[in-house]
C-alpha positions as CSV (number, residue, x, y, z in Angstrom):
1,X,87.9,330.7,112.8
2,X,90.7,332.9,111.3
3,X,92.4,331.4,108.1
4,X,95.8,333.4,108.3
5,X,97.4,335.0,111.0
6,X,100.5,338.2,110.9
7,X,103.6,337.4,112.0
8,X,105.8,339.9,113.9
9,X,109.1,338.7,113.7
10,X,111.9,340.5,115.7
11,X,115.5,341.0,113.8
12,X,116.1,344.4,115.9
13,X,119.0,342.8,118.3
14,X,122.2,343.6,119.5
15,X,125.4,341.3,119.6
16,X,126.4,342.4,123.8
17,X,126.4,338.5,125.1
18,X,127.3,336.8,121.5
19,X,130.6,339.6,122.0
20,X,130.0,340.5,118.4
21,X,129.9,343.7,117.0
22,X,127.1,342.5,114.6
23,X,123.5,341.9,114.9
24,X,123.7,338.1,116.2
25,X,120.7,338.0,113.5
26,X,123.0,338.3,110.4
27,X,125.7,336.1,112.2
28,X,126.2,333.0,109.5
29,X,124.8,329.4,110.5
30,X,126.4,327.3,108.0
31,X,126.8,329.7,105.6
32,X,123.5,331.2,105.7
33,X,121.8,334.2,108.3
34,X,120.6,333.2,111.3
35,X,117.3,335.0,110.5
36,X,117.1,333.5,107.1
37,X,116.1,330.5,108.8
38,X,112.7,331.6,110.4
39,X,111.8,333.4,107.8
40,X,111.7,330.3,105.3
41,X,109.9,328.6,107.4
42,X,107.2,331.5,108.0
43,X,107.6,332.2,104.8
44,X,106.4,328.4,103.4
45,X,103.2,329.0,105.6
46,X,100.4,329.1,103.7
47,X,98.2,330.3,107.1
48,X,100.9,333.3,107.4
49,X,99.7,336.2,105.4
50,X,101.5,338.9,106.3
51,X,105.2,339.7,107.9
52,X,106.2,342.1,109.8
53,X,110.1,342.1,110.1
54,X,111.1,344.7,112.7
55,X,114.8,345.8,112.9
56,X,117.1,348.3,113.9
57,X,117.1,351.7,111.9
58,X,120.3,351.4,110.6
59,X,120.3,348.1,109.5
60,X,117.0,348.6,107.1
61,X,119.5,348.9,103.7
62,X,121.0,345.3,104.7
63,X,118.1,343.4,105.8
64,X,116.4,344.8,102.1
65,X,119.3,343.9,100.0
66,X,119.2,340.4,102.1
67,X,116.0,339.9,101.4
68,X,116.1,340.8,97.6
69,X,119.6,338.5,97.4
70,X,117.0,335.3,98.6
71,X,114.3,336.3,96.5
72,X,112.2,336.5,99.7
73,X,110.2,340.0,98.8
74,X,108.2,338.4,96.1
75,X,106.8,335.4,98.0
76,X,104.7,337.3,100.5
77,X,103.8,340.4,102.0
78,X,107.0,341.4,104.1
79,X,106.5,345.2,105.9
80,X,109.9,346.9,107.8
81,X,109.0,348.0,111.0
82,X,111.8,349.7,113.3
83,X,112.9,348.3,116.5
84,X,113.0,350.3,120.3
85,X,116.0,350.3,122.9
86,X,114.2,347.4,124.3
87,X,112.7,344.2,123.0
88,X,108.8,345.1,124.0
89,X,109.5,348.5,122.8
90,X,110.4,346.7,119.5
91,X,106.9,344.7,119.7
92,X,104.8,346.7,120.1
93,X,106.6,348.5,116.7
94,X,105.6,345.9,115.0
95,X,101.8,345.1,116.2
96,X,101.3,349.1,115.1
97,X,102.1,347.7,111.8
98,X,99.4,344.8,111.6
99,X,96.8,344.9,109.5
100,X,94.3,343.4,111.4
101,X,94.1,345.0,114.5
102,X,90.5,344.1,115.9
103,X,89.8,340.6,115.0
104,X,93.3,339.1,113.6
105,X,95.7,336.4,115.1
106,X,99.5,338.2,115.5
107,X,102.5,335.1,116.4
108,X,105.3,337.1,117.7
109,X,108.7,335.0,117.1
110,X,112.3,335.7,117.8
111,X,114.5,336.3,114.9
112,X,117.4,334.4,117.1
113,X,115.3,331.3,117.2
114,X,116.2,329.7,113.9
115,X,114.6,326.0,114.3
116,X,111.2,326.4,114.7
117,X,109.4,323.8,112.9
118,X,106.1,324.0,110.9
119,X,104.3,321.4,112.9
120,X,104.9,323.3,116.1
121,X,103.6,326.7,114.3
122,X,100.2,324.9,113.0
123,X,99.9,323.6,116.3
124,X,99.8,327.0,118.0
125,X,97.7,328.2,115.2
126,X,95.2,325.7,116.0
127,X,95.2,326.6,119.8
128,X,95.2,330.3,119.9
129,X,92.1,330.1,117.7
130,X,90.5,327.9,120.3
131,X,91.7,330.0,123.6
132,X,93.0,333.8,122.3
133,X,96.4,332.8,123.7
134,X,98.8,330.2,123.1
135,X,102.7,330.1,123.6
136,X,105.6,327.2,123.0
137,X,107.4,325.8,125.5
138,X,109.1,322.7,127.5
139,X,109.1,321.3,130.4
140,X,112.2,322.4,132.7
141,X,115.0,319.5,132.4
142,X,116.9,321.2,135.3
143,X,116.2,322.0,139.2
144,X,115.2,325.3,139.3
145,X,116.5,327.6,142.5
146,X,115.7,331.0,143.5
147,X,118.7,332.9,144.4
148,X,119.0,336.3,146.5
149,X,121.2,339.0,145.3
150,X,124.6,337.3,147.2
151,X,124.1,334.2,145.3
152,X,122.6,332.0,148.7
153,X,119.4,330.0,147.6
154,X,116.3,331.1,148.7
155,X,113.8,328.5,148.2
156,X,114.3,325.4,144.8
157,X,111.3,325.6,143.1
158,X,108.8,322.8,142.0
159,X,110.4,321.5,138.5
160,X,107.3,319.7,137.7
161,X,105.5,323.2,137.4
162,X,108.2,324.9,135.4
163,X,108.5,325.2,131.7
164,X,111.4,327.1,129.8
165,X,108.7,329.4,127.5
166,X,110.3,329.9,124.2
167,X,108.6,332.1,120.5
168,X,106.6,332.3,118.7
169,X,103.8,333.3,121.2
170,X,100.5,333.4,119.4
171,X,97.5,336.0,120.7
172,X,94.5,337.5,119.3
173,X,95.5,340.8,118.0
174,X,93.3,343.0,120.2
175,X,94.5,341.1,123.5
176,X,97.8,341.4,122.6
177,X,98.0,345.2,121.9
178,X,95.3,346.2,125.0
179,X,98.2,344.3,126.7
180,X,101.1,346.5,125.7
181,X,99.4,349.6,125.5
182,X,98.5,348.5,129.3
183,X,102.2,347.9,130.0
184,X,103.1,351.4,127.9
185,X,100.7,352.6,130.3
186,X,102.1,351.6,133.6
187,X,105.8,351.8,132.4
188,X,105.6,348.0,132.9
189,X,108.9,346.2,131.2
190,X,108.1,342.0,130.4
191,X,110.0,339.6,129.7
192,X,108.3,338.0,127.2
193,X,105.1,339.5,125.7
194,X,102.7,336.5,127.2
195,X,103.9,338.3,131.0
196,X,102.3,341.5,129.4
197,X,98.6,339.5,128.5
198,X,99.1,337.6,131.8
199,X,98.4,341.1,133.6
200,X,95.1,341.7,132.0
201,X,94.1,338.6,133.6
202,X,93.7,336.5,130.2
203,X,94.2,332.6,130.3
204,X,97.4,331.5,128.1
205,X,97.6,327.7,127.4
206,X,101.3,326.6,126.9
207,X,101.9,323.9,123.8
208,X,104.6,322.2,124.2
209,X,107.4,322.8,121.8
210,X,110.8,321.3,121.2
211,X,114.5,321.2,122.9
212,X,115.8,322.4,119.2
213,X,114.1,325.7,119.3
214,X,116.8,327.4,121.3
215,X,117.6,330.9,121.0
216,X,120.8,332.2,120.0
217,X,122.3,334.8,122.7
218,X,126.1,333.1,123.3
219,X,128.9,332.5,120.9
220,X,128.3,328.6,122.4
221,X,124.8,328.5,121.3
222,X,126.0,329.1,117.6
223,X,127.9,325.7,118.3
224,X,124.8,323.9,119.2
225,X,122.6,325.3,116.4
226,X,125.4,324.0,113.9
227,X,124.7,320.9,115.3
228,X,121.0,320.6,115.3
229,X,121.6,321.6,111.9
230,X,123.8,318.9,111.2
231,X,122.0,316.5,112.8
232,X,118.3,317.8,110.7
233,X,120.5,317.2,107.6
234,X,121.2,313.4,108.6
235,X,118.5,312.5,109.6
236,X,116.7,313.8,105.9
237,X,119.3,311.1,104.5
């Protein structure tokens, strides 16, 4: 059984659907960075050894003088890795940078998802030991239709088999990069990196997560995390 596992956590995005000319990451949620968020978190982790914060190129001055500003380089190992044009491009950066690459665990979290709780981390820590392959999600709330290209339905799909799949995904390290150097391979684009393992044919249990750990893509999901927020704070009262 591992003791620790690296975490690749992904700060290299852009600001097209939060219409923001600034890295949605360094956007302030009540007066802090979003990404400052899951990086306390990760960072109070005594099973997380090693980080592996992957941004854009020209953003590397900011996110060290950030990082020096919290007093966040002294707690734990923290390695830059630079980001691609595309979010697996931007992965796979950062599992190049692992230092365990044969017989490690590797979580892979989104920088934009700023509530992940502890509990569900040790959770997933405790599953992808057990399986090689473990990933947060929830059940889907809403019907779920496919649509063709003119916006008619095609066919509403069973909501009792759909979950929304959310970060971090946890994976053996080995899996994880035969998968992307696979997908490199066949010029294979995911959506996630669990759609990358799923095509070498390895088994991926789902733990379920929480309805807090959105992602923040809109300008209206900045108004919903400042409520979660809120809400964390009242409820520690």
């Amino acid at each position: 059984m591992n003791k620790d596992y690296e975490l690749v956590l992904l700060a290299a995005g852009h600001g097209r659907r939060m219409r923001s000319s600034k890295n949605k990451i360094l956007l302030p949620l009540l007066n802090k960075p979003v990404i400052e968020y899951p990086l306390s978190v990760f960072l109070k982790d005594k099973n997380c050894s090693h980080i592996i914060l992957v941004v854009k190129e020209d953003e590397v001055e900011l996110i060290n003088e950030l990082l020096r500003q919290e007093k966040m380089l002294s707690e734990k190992m923290i390695t830059i890795a630079i980001g691609g044009t595309e979010r697996q491009h931007s992965v796979y950066s950062g599992l190049l940078k692992l230092k365990n690459k044969n017989s490690g665990i590797v979580m892979i979290h989104d920088g934009a998802r700023p509530f992940i709780e502890q509990a569900a981390i040790q959770q997933l820590f405790e599953e992808v030991q057990k399986n090689g392959a473990a990933i947060l999600g929830v059940p889907a709330k809403d019907t779920i239709k496919a649509v063709y290209p003119d916006h008619t339905v095609k066919v509403t799909l069973p909501r009792s088999e759909l979950w929304q799949i959310q970060t971090p995904q946890a994976f053996e390290s080995s899996i994880v990069l035969q998968a992307h150097e696979k997908a490199r391979k066949d010029h294979f684009l995911g959506t996630d990196d669990a759609s990358l393992v799923e095509r070498i044919a390895k088994e991926i249990l789902v733990v379920e997560g929480s309805y807090d750990n959105i992602k923040i893509t809109t300008p209206e999901d900045m108004v919903t995390g400042k409520a979660i927020l809120l809400h964390r704070e009242q409820q520690k009262k």
